[in-house]
PyMOL CGO cylinders between C-alpha atoms (Angstrom):
from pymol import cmd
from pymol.cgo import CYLINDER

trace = [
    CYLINDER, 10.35, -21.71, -10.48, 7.84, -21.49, -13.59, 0.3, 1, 1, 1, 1, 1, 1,
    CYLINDER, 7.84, -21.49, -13.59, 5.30, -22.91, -11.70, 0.3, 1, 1, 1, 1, 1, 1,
    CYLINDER, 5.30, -22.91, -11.70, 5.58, -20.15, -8.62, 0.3, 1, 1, 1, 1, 1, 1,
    CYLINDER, 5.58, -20.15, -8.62, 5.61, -17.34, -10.48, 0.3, 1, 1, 1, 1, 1, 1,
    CYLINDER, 5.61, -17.34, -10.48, 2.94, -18.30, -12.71, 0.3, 1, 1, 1, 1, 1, 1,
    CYLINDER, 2.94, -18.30, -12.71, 0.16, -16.44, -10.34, 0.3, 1, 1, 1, 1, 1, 1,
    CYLINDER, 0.16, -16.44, -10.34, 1.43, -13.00, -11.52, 0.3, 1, 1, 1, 1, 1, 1,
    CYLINDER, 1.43, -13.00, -11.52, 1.71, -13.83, -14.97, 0.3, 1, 1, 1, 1, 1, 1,
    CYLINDER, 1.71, -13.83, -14.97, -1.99, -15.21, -14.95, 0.3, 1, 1, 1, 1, 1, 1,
    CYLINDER, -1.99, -15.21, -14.95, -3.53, -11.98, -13.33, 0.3, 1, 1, 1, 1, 1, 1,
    CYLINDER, -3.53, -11.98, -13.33, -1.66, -9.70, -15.93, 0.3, 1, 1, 1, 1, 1, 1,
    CYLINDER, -1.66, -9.70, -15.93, -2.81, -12.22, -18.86, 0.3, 1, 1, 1, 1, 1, 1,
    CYLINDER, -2.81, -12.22, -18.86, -6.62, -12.16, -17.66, 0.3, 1, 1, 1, 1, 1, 1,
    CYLINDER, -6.62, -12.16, -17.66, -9.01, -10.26, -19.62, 0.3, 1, 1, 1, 1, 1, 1,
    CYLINDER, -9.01, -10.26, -19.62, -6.27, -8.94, -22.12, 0.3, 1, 1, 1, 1, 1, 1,
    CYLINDER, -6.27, -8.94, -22.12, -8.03, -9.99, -25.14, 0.3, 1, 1, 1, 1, 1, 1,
    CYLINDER, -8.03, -9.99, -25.14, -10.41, -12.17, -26.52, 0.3, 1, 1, 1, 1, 1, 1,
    CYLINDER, -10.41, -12.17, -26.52, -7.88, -14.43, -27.80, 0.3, 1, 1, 1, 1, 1, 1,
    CYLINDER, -7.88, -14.43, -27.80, -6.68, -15.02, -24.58, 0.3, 1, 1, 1, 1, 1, 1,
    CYLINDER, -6.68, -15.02, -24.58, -9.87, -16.03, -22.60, 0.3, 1, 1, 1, 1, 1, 1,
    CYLINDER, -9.87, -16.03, -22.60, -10.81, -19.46, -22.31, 0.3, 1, 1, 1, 1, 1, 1,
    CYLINDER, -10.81, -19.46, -22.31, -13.33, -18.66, -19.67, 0.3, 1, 1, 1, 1, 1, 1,
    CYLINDER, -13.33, -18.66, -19.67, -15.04, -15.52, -18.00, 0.3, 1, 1, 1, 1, 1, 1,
    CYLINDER, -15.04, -15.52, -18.00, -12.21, -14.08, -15.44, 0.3, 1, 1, 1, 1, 1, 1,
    CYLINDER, -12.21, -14.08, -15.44, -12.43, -11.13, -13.51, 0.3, 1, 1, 1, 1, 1, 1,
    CYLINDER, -12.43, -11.13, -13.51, -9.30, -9.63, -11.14, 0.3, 1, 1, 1, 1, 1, 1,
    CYLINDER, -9.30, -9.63, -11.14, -9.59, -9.62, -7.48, 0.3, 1, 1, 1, 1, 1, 1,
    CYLINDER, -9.59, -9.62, -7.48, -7.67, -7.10, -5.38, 0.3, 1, 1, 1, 1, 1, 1,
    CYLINDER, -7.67, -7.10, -5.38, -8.39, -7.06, -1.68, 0.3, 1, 1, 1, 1, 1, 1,
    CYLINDER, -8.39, -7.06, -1.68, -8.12, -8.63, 1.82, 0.3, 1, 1, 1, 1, 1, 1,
    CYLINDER, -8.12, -8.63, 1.82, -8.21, -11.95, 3.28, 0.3, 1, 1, 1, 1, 1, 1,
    CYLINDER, -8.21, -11.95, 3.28, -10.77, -11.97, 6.01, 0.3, 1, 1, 1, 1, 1, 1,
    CYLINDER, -10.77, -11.97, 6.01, -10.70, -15.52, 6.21, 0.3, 1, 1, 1, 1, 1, 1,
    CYLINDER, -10.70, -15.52, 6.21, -9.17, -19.23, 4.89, 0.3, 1, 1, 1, 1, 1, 1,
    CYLINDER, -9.17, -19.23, 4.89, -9.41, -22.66, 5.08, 0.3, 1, 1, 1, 1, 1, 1,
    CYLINDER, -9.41, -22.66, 5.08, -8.60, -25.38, 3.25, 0.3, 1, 1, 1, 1, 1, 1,
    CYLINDER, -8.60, -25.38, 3.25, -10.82, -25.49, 0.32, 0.3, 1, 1, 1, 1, 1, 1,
    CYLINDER, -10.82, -25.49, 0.32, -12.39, -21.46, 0.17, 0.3, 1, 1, 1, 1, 1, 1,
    CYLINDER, -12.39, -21.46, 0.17, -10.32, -17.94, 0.58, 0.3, 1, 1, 1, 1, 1, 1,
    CYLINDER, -10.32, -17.94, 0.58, -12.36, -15.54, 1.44, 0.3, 1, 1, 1, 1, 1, 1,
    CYLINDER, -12.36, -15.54, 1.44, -11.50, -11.51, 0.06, 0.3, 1, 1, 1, 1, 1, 1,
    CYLINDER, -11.50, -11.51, 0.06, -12.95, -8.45, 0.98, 0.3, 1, 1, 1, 1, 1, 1,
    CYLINDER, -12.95, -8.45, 0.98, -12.27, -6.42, -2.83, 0.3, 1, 1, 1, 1, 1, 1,
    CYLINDER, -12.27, -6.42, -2.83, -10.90, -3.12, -2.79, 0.3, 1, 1, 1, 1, 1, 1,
    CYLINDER, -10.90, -3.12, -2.79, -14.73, -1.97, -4.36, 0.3, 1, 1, 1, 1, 1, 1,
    CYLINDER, -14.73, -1.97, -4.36, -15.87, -3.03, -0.76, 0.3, 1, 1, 1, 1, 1, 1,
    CYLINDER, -15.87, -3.03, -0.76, -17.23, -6.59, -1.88, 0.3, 1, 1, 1, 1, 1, 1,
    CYLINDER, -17.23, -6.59, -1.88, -17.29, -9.39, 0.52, 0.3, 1, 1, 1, 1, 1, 1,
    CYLINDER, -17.29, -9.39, 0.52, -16.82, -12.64, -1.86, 0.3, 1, 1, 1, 1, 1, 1,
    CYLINDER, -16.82, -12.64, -1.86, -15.84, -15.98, -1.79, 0.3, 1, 1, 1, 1, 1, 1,
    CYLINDER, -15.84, -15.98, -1.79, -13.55, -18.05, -3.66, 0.3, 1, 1, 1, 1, 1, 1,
    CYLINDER, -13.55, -18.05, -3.66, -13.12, -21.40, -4.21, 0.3, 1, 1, 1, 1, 1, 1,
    CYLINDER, -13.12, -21.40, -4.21, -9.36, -22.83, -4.23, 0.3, 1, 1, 1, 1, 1, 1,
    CYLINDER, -9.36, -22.83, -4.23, -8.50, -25.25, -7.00, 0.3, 1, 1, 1, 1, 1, 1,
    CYLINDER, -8.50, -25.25, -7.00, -5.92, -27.47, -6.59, 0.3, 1, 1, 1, 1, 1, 1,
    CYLINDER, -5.92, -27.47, -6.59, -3.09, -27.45, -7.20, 0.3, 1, 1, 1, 1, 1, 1,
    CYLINDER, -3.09, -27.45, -7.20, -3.09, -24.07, -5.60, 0.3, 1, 1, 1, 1, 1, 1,
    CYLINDER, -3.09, -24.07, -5.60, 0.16, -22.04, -5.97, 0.3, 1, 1, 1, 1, 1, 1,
    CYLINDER, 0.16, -22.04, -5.97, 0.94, -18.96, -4.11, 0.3, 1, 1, 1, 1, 1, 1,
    CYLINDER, 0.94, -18.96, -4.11, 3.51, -16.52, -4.81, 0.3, 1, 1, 1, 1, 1, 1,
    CYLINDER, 3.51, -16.52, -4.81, 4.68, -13.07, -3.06, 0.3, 1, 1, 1, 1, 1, 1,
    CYLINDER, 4.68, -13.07, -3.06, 6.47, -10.54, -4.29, 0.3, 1, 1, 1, 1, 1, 1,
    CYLINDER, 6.47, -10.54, -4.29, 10.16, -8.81, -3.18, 0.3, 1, 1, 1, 1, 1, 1,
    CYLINDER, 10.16, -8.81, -3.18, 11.85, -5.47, -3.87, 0.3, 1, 1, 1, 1, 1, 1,
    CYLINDER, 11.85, -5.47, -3.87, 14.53, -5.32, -6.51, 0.3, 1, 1, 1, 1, 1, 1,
    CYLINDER, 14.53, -5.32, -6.51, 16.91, -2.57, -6.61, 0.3, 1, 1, 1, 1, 1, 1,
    CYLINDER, 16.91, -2.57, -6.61, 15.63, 0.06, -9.79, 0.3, 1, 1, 1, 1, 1, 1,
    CYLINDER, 15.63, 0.06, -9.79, 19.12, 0.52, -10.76, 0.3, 1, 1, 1, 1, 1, 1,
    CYLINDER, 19.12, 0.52, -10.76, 19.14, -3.11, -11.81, 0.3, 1, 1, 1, 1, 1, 1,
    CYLINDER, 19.14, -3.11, -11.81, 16.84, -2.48, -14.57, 0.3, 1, 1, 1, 1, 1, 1,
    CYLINDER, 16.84, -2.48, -14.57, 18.91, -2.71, -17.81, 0.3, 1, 1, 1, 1, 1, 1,
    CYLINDER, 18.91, -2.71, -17.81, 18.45, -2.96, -21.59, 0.3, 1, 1, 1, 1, 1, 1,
    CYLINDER, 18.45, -2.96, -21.59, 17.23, -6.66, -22.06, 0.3, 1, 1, 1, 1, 1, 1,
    CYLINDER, 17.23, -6.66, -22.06, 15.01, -7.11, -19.16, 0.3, 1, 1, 1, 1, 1, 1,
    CYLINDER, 15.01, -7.11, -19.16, 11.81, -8.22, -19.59, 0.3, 1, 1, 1, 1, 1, 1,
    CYLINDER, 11.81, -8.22, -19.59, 9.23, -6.67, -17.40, 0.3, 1, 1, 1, 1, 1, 1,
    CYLINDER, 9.23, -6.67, -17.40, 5.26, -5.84, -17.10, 0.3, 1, 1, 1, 1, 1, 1,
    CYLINDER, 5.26, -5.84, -17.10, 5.03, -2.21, -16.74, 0.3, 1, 1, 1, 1, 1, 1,
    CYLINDER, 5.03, -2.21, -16.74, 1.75, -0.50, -14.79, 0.3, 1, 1, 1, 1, 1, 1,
    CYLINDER, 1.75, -0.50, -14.79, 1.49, 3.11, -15.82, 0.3, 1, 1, 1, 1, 1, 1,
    CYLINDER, 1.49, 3.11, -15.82, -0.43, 6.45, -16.08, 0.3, 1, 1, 1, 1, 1, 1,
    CYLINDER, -0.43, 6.45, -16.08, -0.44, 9.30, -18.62, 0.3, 1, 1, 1, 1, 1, 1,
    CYLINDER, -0.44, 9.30, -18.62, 2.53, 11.62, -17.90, 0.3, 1, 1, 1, 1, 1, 1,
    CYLINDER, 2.53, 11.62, -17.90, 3.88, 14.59, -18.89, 0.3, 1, 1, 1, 1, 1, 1,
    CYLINDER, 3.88, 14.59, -18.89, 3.55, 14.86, -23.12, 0.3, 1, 1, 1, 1, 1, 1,
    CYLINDER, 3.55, 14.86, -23.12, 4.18, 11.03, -24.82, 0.3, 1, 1, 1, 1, 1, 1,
    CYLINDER, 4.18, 11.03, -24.82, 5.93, 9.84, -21.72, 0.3, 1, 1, 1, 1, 1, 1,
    CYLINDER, 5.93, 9.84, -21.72, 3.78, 7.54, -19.03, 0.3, 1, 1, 1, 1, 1, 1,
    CYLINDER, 3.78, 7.54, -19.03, 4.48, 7.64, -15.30, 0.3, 1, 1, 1, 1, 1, 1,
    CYLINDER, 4.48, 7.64, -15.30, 5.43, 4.33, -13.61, 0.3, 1, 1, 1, 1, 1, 1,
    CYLINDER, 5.43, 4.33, -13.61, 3.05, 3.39, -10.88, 0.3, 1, 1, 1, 1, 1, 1,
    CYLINDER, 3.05, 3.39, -10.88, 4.69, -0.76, -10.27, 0.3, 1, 1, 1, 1, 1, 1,
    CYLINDER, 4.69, -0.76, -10.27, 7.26, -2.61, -12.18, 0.3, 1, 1, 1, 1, 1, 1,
    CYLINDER, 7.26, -2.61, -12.18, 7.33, -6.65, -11.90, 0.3, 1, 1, 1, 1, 1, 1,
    CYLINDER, 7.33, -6.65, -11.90, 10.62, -7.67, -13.17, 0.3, 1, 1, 1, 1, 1, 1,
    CYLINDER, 10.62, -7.67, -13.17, 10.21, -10.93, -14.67, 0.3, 1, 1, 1, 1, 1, 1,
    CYLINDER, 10.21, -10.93, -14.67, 12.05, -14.22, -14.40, 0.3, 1, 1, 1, 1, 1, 1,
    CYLINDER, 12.05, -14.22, -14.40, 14.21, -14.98, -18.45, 0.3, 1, 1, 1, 1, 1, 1,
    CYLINDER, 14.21, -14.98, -18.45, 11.84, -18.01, -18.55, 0.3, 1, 1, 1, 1, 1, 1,
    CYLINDER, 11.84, -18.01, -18.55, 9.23, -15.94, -18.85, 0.3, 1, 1, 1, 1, 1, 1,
    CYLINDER, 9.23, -15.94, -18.85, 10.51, -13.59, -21.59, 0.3, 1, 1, 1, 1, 1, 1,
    CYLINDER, 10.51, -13.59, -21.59, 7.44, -12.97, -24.23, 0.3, 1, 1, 1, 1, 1, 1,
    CYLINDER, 7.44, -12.97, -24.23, 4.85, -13.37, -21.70, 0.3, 1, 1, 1, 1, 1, 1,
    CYLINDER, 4.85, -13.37, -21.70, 1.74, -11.46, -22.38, 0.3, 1, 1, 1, 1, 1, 1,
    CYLINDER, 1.74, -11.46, -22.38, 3.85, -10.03, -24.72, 0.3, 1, 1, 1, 1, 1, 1,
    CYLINDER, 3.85, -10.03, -24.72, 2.27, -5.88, -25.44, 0.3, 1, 1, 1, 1, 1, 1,
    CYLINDER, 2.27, -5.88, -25.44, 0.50, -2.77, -24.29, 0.3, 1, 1, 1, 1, 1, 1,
    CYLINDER, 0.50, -2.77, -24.29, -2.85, -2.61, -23.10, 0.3, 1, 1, 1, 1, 1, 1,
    CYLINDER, -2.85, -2.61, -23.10, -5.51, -0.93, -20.83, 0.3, 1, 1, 1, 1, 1, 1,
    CYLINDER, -5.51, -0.93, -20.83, -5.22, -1.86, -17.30, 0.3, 1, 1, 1, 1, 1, 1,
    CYLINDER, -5.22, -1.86, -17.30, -7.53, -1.42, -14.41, 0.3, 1, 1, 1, 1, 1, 1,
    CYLINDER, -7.53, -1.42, -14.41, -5.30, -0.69, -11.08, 0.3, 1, 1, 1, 1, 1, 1,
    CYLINDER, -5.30, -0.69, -11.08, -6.84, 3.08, -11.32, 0.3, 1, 1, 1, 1, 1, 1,
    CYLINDER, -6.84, 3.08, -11.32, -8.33, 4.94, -13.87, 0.3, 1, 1, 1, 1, 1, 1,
    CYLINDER, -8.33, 4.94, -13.87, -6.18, 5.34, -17.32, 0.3, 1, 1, 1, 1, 1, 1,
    CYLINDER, -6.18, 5.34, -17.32, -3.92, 3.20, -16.38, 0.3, 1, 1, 1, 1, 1, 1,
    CYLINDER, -3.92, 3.20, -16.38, -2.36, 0.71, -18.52, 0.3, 1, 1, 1, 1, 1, 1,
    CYLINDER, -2.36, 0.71, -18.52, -0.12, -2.29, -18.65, 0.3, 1, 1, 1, 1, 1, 1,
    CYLINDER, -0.12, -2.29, -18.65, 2.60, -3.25, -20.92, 0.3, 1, 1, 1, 1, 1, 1,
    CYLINDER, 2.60, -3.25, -20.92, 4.50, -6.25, -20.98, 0.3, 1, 1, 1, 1, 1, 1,
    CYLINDER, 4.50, -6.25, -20.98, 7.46, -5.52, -23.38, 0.3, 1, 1, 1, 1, 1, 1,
    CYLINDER, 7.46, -5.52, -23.38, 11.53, -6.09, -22.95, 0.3, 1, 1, 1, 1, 1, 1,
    CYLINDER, 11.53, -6.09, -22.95, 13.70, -3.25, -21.78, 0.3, 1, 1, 1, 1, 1, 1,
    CYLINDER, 13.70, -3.25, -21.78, 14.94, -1.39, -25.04, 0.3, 1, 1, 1, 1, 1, 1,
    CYLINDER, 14.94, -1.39, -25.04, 16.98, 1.71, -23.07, 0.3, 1, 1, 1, 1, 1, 1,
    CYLINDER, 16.98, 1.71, -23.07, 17.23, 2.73, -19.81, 0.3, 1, 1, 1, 1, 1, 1,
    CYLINDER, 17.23, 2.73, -19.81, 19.06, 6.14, -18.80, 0.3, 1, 1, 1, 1, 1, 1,
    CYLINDER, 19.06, 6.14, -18.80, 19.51, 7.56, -15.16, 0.3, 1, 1, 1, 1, 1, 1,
    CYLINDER, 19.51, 7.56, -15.16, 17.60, 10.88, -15.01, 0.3, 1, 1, 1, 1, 1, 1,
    CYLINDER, 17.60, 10.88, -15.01, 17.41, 13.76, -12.36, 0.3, 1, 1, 1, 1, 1, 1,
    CYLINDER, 17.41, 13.76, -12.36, 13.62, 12.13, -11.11, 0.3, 1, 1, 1, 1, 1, 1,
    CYLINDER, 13.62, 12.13, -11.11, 14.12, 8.78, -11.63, 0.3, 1, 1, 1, 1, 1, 1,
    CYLINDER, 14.12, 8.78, -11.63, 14.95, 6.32, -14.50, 0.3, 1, 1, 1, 1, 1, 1,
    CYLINDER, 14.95, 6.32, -14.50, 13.55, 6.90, -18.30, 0.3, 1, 1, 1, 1, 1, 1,
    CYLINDER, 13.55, 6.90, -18.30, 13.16, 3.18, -19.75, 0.3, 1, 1, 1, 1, 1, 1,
    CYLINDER, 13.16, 3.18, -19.75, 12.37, 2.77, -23.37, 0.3, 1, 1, 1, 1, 1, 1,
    CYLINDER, 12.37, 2.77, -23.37, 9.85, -0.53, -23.55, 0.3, 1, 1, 1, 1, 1, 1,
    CYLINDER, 9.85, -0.53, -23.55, 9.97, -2.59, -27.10, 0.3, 1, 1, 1, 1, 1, 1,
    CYLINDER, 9.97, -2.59, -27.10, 6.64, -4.93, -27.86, 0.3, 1, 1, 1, 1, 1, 1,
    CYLINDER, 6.64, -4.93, -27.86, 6.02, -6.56, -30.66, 0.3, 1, 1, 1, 1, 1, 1,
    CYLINDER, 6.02, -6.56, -30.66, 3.93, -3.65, -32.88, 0.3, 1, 1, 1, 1, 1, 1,
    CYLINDER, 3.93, -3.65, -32.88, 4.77, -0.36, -31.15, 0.3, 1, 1, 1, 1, 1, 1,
    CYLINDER, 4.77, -0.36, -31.15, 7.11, 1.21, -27.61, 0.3, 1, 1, 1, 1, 1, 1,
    CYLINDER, 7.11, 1.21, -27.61, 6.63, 3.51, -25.07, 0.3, 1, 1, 1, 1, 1, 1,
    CYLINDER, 6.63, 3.51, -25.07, 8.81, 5.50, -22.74, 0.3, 1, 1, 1, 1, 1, 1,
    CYLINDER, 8.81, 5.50, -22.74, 8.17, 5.32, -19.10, 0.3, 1, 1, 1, 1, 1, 1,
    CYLINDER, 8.17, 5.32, -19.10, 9.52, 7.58, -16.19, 0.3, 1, 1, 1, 1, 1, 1,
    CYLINDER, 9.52, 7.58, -16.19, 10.22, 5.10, -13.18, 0.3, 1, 1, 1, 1, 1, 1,
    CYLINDER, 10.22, 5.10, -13.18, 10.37, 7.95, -10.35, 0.3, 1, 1, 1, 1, 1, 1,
    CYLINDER, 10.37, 7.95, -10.35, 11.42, 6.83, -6.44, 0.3, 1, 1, 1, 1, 1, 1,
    CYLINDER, 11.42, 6.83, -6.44, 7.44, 5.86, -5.57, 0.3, 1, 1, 1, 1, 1, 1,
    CYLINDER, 7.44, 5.86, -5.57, 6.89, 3.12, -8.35, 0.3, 1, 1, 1, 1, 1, 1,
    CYLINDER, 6.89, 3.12, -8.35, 6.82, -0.23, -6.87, 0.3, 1, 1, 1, 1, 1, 1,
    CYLINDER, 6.82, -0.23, -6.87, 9.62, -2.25, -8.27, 0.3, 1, 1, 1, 1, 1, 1,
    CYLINDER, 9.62, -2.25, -8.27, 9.63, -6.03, -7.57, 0.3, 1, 1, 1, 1, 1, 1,
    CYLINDER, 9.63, -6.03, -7.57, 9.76, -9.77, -8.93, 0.3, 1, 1, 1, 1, 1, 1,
    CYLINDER, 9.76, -9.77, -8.93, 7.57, -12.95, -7.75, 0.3, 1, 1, 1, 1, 1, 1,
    CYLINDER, 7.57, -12.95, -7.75, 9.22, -15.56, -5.54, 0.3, 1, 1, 1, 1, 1, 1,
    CYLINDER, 9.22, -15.56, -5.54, 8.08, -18.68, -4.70, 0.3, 1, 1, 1, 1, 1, 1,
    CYLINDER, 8.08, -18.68, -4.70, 5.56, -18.45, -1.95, 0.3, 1, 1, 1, 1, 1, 1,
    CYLINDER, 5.56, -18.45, -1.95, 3.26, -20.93, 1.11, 0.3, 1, 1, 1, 1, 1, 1,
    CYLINDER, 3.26, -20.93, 1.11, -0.31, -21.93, 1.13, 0.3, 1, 1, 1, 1, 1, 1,
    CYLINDER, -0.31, -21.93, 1.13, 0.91, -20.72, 5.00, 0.3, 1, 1, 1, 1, 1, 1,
    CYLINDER, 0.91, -20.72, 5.00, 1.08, -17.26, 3.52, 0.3, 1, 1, 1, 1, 1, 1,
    CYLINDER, 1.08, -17.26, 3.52, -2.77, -16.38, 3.17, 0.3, 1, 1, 1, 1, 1, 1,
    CYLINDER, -2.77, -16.38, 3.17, -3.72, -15.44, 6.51, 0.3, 1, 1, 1, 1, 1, 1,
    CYLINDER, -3.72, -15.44, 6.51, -6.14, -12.96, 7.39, 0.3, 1, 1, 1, 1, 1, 1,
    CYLINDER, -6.14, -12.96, 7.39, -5.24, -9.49, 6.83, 0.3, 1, 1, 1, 1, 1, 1,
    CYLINDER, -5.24, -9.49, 6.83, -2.66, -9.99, 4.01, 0.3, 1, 1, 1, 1, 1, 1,
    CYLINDER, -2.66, -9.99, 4.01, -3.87, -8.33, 0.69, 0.3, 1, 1, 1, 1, 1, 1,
    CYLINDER, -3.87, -8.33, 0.69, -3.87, -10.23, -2.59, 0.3, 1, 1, 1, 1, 1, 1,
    CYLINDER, -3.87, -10.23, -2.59, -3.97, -10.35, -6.16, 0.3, 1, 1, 1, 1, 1, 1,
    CYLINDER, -3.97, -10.35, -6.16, -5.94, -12.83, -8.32, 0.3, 1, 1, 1, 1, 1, 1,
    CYLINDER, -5.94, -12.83, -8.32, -7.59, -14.03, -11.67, 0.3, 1, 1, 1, 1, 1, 1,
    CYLINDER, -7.59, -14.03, -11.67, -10.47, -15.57, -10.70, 0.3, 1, 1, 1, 1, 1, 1,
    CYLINDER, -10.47, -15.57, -10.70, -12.90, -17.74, -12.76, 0.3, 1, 1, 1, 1, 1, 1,
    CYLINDER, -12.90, -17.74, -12.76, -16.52, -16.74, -12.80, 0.3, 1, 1, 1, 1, 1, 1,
    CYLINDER, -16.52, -16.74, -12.80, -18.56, -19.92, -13.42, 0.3, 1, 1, 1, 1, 1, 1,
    CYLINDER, -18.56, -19.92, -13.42, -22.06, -19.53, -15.07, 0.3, 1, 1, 1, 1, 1, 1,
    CYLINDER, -22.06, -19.53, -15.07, -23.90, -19.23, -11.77, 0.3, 1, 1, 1, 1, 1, 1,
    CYLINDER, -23.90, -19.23, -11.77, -21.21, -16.29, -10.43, 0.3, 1, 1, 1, 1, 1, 1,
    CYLINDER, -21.21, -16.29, -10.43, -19.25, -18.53, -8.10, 0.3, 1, 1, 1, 1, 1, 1,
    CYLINDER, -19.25, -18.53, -8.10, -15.70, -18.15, -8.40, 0.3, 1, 1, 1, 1, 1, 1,
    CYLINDER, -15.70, -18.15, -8.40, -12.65, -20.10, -8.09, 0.3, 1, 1, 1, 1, 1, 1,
    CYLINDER, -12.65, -20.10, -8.09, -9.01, -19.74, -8.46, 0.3, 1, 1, 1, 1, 1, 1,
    CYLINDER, -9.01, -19.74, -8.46, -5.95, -21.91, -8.12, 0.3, 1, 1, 1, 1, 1, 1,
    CYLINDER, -5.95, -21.91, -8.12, -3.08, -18.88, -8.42, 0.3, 1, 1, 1, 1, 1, 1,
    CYLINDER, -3.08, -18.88, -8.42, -2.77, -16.21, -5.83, 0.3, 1, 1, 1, 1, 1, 1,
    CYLINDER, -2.77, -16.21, -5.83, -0.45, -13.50, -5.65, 0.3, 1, 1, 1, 1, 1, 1,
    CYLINDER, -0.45, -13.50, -5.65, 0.01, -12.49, -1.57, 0.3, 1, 1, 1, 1, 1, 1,
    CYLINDER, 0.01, -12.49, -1.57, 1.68, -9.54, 0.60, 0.3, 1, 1, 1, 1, 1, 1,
    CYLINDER, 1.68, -9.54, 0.60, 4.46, -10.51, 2.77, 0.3, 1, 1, 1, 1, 1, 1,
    CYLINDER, 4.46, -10.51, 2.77, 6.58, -8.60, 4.84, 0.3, 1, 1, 1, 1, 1, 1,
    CYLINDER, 6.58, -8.60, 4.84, 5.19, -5.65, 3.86, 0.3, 1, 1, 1, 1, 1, 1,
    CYLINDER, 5.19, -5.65, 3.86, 5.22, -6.01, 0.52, 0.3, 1, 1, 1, 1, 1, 1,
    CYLINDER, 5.22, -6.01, 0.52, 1.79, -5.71, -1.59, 0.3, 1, 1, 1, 1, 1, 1,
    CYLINDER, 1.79, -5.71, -1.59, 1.06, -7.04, -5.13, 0.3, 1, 1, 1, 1, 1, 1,
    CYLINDER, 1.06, -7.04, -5.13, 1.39, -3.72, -6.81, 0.3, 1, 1, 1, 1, 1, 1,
    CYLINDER, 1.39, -3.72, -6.81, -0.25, -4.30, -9.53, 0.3, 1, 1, 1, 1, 1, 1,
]
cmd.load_cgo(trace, "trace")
């Protein structure tokens, strides 16, 4: 299962810090226009028609929809948020991770989904049932926040997913490696399947 999942938790690990890069990366977010056996080829979200070489082993991984109410105290989870209303952020997608992955990218950081958003990887401190959604408390090592999941924040976890499963049209969600000369290459992918989109 480690190995599956492992294409979200390298996207949310790329570019958090210094300490963490062992080589230029850069996130992808687009469409497949095309595929074959050796290059995917995206068209980014900025408009950007690019070209991506697949290293193997490639693994591929899609998300599915878990249930908010099964958020509780103890999960661990990576959190993509805006600025709310006072100290509290506003949930914009929740990946639930798997327990092996407890500690992963462990903390609170800016994120680039939209402008002033943010990520935070922490466990699951409190979580109480309001009248717009549910208020979780997040715990990281150094500091918590309190987020307002509301009914339009993504909620879902990474399952095991095909190479079959990038066809064009499906959107994705990558850390790529940008080699000196700008070519790029990646061996994780995170892919949309019946009709549900990498969030994040």
């Amino acid at each position: 299962m480690l190995r599956f999942v492992l294409p979200v938790v390298a996207a949310l690990l790329a570019t958090a810090g210094p300490a963490l890069a062992q080589a230029p990366t850069v996130r992808i977010r687009g469409t497949i226009t095309a595929v074959d056996a050796s290059t995917l080829a995206v068209t980014s979200r900025e408009g950007q028609a690019l070209k991506i070489a697949l290293v193997e082993p490639v693994t591929v991984s899609v998300m599915k929809k878990v249930d908010l109410a099964s958020i509780a105290p103890g999960t661990y989870i990576g959190m993509t948020a805006r600025p709310g209303s006072g100290n509290e952020l506003q949930a914009v997608a929740v990946v639930v991770f798997p327990e092996n992955l407890r500690g992963a990218g462990e903390g609170h950081r800016d994120w680039d989904l939209a402008p002033g958003t943010t990520m935070t990887n922490a466990n699951v401190e409190a979580a109480v049932q309001g009248s717009s959604g549910r208020d979780l408390t997040l715990a990281y090592k150094g500091g918590s926040v309190k987020v307002l999941v509301g009914p339009d924040a993504a909620v879902v976890t990474p399952i095991p997913a095909d190479r079959a499963d990038l066809k064009p049209g499906a959107t994705v969600f990558l850390s790529a490696t940008r080699a000196a000369d700008g070519a790029l290459s990646a061996s994780r992918i995170t892919v949309s399947k019946d009709g549900v989109a990498p969030p994040m």
